[in-house]
matplotlib code that plots the C-alpha trace (Angstrom):
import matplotlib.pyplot as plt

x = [1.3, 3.6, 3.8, 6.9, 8.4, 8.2, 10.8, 8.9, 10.4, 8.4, 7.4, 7.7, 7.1, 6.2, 9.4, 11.6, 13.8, 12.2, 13.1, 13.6, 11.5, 11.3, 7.1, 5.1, 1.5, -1.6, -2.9, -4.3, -8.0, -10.1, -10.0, -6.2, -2.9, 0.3, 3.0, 6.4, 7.5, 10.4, 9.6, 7.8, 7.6, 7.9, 5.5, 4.6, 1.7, 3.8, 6.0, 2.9, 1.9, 4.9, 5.8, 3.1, 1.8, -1.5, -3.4, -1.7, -1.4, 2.1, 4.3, 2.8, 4.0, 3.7, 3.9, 1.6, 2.6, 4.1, 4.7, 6.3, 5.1, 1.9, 3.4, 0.2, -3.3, -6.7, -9.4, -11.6, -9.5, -9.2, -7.5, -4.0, -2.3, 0.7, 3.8, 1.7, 4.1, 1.5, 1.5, -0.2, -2.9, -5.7, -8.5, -11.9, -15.2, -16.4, -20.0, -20.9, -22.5, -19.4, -17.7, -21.1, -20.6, -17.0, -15.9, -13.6, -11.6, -14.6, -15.4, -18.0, -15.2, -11.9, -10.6, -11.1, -9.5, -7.0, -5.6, -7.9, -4.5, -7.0, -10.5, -9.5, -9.7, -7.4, -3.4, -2.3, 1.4, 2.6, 6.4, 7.9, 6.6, 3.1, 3.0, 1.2, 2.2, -0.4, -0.3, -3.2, -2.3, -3.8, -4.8, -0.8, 2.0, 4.7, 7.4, 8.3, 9.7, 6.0, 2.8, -0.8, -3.5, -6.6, -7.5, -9.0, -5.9, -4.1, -2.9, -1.0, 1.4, 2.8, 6.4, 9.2, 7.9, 10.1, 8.9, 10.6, 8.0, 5.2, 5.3, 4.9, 1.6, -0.1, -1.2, 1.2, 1.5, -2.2, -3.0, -1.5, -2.5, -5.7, -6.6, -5.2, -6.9, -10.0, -11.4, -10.9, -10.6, -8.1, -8.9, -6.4, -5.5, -6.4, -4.5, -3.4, -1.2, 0.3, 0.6, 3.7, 6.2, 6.7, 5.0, 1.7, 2.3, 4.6, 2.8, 0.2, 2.3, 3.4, -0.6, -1.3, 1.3, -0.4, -3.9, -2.2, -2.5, -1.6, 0.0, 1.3, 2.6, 4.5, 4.9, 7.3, 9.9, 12.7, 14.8, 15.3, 11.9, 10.6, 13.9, 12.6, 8.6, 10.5, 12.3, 8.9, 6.9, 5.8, 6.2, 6.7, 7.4, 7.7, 5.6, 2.5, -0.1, -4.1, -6.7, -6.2, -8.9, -7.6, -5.2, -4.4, -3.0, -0.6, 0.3, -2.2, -1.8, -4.3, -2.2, -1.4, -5.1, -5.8, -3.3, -4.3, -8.3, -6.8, -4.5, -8.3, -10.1, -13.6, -15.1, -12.4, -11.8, -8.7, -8.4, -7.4, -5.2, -3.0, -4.4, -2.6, -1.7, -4.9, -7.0, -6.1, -9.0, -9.0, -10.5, -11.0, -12.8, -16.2, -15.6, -13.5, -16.2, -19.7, -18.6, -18.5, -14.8, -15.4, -13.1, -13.5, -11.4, -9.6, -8.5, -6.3, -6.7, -10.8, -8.7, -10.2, -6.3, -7.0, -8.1, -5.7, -2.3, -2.5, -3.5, -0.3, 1.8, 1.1, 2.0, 5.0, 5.9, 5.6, 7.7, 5.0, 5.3, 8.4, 7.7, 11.1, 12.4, 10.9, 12.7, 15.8, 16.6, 17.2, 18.1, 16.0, 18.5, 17.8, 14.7, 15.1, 17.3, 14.9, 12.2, 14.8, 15.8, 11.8, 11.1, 14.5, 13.2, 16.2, 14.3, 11.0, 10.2, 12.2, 11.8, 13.0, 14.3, 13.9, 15.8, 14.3]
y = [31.8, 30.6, 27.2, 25.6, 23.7, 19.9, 17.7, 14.4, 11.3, 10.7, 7.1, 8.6, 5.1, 1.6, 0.1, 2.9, 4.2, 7.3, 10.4, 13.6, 15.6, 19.7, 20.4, 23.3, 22.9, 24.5, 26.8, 24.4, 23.8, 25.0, 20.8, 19.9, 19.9, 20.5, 18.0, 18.5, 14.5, 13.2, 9.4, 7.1, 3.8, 1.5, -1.3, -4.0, -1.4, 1.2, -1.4, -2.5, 0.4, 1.8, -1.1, -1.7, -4.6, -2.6, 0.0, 3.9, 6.7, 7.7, 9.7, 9.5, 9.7, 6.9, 6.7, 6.3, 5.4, 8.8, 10.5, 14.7, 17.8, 20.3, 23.3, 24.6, 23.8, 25.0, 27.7, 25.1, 22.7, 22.3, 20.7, 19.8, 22.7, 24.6, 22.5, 19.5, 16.4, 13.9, 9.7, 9.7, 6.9, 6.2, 8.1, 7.7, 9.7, 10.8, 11.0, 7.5, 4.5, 2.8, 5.8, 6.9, 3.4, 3.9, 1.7, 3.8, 1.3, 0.0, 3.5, 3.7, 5.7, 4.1, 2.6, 5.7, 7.9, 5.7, 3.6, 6.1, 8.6, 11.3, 10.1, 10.9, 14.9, 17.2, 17.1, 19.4, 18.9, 20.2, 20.9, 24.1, 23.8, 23.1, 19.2, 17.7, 15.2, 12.3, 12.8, 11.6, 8.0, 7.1, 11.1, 11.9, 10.5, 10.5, 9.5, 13.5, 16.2, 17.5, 15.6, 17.5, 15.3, 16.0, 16.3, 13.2, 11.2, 12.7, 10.6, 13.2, 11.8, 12.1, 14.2, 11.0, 8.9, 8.7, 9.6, 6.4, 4.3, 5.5, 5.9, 2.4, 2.5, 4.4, 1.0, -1.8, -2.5, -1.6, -4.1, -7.0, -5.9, -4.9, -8.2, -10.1, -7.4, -5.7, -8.3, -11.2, -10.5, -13.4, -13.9, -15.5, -18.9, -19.2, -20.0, -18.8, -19.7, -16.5, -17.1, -14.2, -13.4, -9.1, -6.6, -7.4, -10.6, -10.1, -7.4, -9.6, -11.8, -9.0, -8.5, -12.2, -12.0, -8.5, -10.4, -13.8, -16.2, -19.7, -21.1, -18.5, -20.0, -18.7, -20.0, -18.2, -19.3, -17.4, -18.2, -14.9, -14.0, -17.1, -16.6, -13.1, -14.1, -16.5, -13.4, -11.3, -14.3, -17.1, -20.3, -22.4, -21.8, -25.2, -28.3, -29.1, -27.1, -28.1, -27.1, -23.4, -21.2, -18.7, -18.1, -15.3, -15.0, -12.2, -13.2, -13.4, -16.5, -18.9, -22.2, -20.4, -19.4, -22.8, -24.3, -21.5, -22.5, -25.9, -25.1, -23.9, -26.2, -26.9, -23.4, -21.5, -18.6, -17.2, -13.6, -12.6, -9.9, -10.0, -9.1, -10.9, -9.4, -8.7, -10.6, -13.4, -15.8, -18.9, -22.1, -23.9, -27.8, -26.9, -29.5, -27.3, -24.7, -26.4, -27.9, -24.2, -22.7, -19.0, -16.6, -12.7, -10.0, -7.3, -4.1, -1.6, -3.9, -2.7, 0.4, 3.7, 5.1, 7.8, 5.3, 2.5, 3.7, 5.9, 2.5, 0.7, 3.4, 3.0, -0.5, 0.6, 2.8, -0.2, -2.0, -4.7, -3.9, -3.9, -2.5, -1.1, -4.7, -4.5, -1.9, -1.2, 2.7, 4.3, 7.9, 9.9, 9.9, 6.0, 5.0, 3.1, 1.2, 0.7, -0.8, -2.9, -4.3, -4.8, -6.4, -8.8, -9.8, -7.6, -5.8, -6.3, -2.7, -0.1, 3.5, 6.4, 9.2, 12.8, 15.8, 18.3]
z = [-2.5, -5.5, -5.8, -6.0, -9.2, -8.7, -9.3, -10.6, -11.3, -14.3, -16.1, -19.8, -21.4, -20.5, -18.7, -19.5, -16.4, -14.0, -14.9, -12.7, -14.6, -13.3, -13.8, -12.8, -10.6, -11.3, -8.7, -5.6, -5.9, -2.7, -1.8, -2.2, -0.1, -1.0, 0.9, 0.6, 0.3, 3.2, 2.0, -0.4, -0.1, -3.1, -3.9, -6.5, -7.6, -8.6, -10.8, -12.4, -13.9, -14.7, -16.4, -18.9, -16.9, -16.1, -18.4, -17.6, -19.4, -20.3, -19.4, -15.8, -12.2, -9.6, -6.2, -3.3, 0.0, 0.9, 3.8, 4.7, 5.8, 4.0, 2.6, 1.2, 1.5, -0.8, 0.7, 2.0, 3.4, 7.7, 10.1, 8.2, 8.9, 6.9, 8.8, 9.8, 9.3, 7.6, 6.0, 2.6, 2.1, -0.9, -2.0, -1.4, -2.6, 1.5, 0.2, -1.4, 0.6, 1.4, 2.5, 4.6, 6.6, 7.6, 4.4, 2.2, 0.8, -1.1, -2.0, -5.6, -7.2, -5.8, -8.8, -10.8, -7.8, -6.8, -10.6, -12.5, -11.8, -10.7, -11.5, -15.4, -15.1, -16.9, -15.8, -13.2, -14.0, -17.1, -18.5, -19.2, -22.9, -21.7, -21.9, -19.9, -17.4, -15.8, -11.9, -9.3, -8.8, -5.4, -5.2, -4.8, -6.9, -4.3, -6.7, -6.6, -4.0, -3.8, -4.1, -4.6, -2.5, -0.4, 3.2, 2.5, 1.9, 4.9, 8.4, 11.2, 12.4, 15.9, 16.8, 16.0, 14.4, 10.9, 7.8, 6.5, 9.0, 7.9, 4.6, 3.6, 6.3, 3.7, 1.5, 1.9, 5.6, 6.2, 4.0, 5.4, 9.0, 8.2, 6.5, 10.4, 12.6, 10.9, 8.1, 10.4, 13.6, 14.6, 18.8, 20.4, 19.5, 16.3, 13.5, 10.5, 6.8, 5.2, 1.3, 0.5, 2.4, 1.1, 2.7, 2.6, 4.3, 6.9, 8.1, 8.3, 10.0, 12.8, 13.2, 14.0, 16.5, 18.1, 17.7, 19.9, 16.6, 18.2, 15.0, 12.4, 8.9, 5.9, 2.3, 0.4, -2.1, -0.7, 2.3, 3.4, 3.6, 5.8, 7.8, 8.7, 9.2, 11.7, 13.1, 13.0, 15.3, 12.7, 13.9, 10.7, 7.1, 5.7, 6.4, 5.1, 5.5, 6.5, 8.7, 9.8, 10.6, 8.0, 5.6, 3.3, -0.3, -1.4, -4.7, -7.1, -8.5, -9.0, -8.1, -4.7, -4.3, -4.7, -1.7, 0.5, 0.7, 0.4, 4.2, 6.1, 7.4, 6.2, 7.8, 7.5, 5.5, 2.6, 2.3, -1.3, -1.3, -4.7, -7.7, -10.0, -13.6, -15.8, -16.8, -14.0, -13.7, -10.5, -10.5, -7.2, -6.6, -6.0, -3.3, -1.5, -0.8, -0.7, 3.2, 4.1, 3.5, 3.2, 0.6, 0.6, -1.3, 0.7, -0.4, 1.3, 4.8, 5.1, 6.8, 7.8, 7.6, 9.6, 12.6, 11.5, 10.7, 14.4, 15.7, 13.8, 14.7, 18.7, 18.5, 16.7, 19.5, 21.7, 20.1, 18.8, 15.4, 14.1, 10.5, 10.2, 9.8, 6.0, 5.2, 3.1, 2.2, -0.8, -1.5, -4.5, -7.0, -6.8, -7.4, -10.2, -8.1, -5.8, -8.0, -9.4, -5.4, -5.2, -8.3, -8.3, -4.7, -2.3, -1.0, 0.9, 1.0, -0.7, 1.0, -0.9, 1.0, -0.1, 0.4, 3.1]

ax = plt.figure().add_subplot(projection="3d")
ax.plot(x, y, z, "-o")
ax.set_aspect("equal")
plt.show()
C-alpha cells in the first residue's frame, strides 16, 4: 500500500517551538506497524530532549506515550491487525537476557532503542527535499498523526476505553504504578511516602490505594497537587515524615533523594524513579544505609506492558484507578501549549488529541 504523508510536529532546534512539519515514510520494514495516532500523552521526557536538556539529534520528533489504531503493518508482523485500536509503550530488544526473563524494561539495548531515537540507524522520515528528519524515540515518536513502531511496542486495547486514557499508560502512569505494585509489592498495611506529586507519583499513589497501603504520603511543593493526591486516597501531604516501609522519589534531585531514604525506616526501601538532569550525582550518610535501608532504580514500573497496562486498564474500568483525574486535554494544533502547561506546573498530564 502507499503510505501516507505524516504530519510531524518536529523539534528543529534545541528549545525552539514544534513544528507541523509534512514528511514522507520509507516503505514499512517486514517488523514495523504503522498507527494512525488518536492521543499522546505529554511528559517531562519529551521536554527534556526537546529542550537541549539531554543529548538529541536535531531536528527530531518526540513523543512516546501514544495511543490509535494500525493502518499498516510489515510482512512479518502478527497479531496486531489492520484496524486494531492499540496504547504505544517502550521498546525492548525480545531476544536479550532481560527480555528472555520477562524483564524488558531493563532490556541490553533500551537506552539505544528507547533515547537512542531508533537504536542510531538511518532516518525513516525525510522532507520533500530529501532531509532527513530523526524519528524512533521510544520506537514511535507519537508527537505526529502517524507513528512507525513494532509489534513489540504494541498494547490492544479493549472496545471504550479512550484513547486519551491510555495513552499516558504507555510510560508515565506505568511507572508510578509499577514501582507500588510490581517492584515492591506493598501488602496491605504497609506504608508508604511519595516524593512528586505529577504523574509518576500519583499514580503511584492510586496503586498504593489498589494494593491497601495503611498510610500513603505526599511531598510536593504545590498545593494543588497534594490537594488531589488527597482526592486520589493519600492520607497526608505535610507532616514530618519517618519510618515508612517504603518511599519513592520522582524528582531526581539529590536533596529529595536524601529525605526520602531519610522517611523509611531502618529496613525499608526508596525507589528512584527521576532521573535528574545529566550528570546528577547523590550523596547520602553512609549511616543511613549500613542498618539495612534498601534503594533500587526503577525504570518504566519493571512493566511487561502488554501484562500491565490490561491489568491498569481493568482497574480503570472498575473505577479503582482513576487516571483520568491527571489529565488536562489539548488539541494538536497545541502542543506547544501543552509542554508549556506541563513544564510551568498546570498541568499534571497534558494529552494531545489528534484528528481521526
Amino acid at each position: 500500500m502507499m503510505l501516507p504523508e505524516i504530519g510531524a510536529w518536529v523539534a528543529e532546534t534545541p528549545g525552539a517551538p514544534l513544528k507541523r512539519t509534512p514528511l514522507r515514510l520509507d516503505e514499512l520494514r517486514p517488523d514495523e506497524v504503522l498507527v494512525r495516532v488518536a492521543a499522546a500523552g505529554v511528559c517531562r521526557t519529551d521536554l527534556a530532549y526537546t529542550d537541549g536538556s539531554r543529548p538529541a539529534p536535531f531536528p527530531l520528533i518526540a513523543g512516546h506515550e501514544g495511543a490509535g489504531v494500525v493502518v499498516a503493518t510489515g510482512a512479518e508482523v502478527t497479531g496486531h491487525p489492520v484496524g486494531e485500536r492499540v496504547a504505544i509503550s517502550f521498546s525492548s530488544c525480545g531476544s536479550c537476557p532481560s527480555c528472555r526473563l520477562g524483564r524488558p524494561s531493563y532490556c541490553d539495548s533500551f537506552r539505544s532503542l528507547n533515547t537512542g531515537f531508533g537504536g542510531g540507524g538511518p532516518p525513516r522520515l525525510r522532507r520533500s527535499d530529501a532531509t532527513p528528519v530523526t524519528g524512533g524515540f521510544f520506537g514511535q515518536s507519537c508527537f505526529a498523526d502517524h507513528a512507525l513502531t513494532t509489534a513489540r511496542n504494541l498494547v490492544t486495547l479493549p472496545d471504550g476505553v479512550p484513547f486519551e486514557v491510555a495513552a499516558p499508560l504507555g510510560c508515565g502512569v506505568q511507572t508510578g504504578a509499577g514501582a507500588v505494585l510490581n517492584t515492591l509489592g506493598i501488602r496491605p498495611g504497609m506504608s508508604i511516602a511519595v516524593f512528586g506529586a505529577g504523574t509518576v507519583g500519583l499514580s503511584a499513589v492510586m496503586a498504593a490505594v489498589v494494593a491497601g497501603a495503611g498510610t500513603i504520603a505526599v511531598v510536593d511543593p504545590i498545593p494543588e497537587r497534594r490537594e488531589l493526591a488527597i482526592t486520589l486516597g493519600a492520607h497526608r501531604a505535610r507532616g514530618e515524615l519517618a519510618g515508612f516501609d517504603y518511599a519513592i522519589d520522582t524528582s531526581g534531585r539529590s536533596e529529595v533523594i536524601r529525605a526520602a531514604v531519610a522517611a523509611t525506616h531502618h529496613t525499608g526501601t526508596t525507589c528512584l524513579i527521576g532521573s535528574g538532569p545529566a550528570g546528577t550525582e547523590i550523596s547520602l550518610p553512609l549511616r543511613d544505609l549500613v542498618v539495612g535501608r534498601r534503594i533500587r532504580g526503577v525504570v518504566e514500573g519493571d512493566s511487561v506492558p502488554q501484562v500491565f497496562i490490561p491489568l491498569l486498564l481493568e482497574l480503570w474500568a472498575a473505577g479503582r484507578f482513576p487516571v483520568e483525574a491527571l489529565l488536562t486535554k489539548f488539541p494538536a494544533d497545541g502542543l506547544n501549549d501543552a509542554m508549556e502547561a506541563l513544564r510551568d506546573g498546570h498541568a499534571v498530564k497534558p494529552v494531545v488529541l489528534f484528528a481521526g
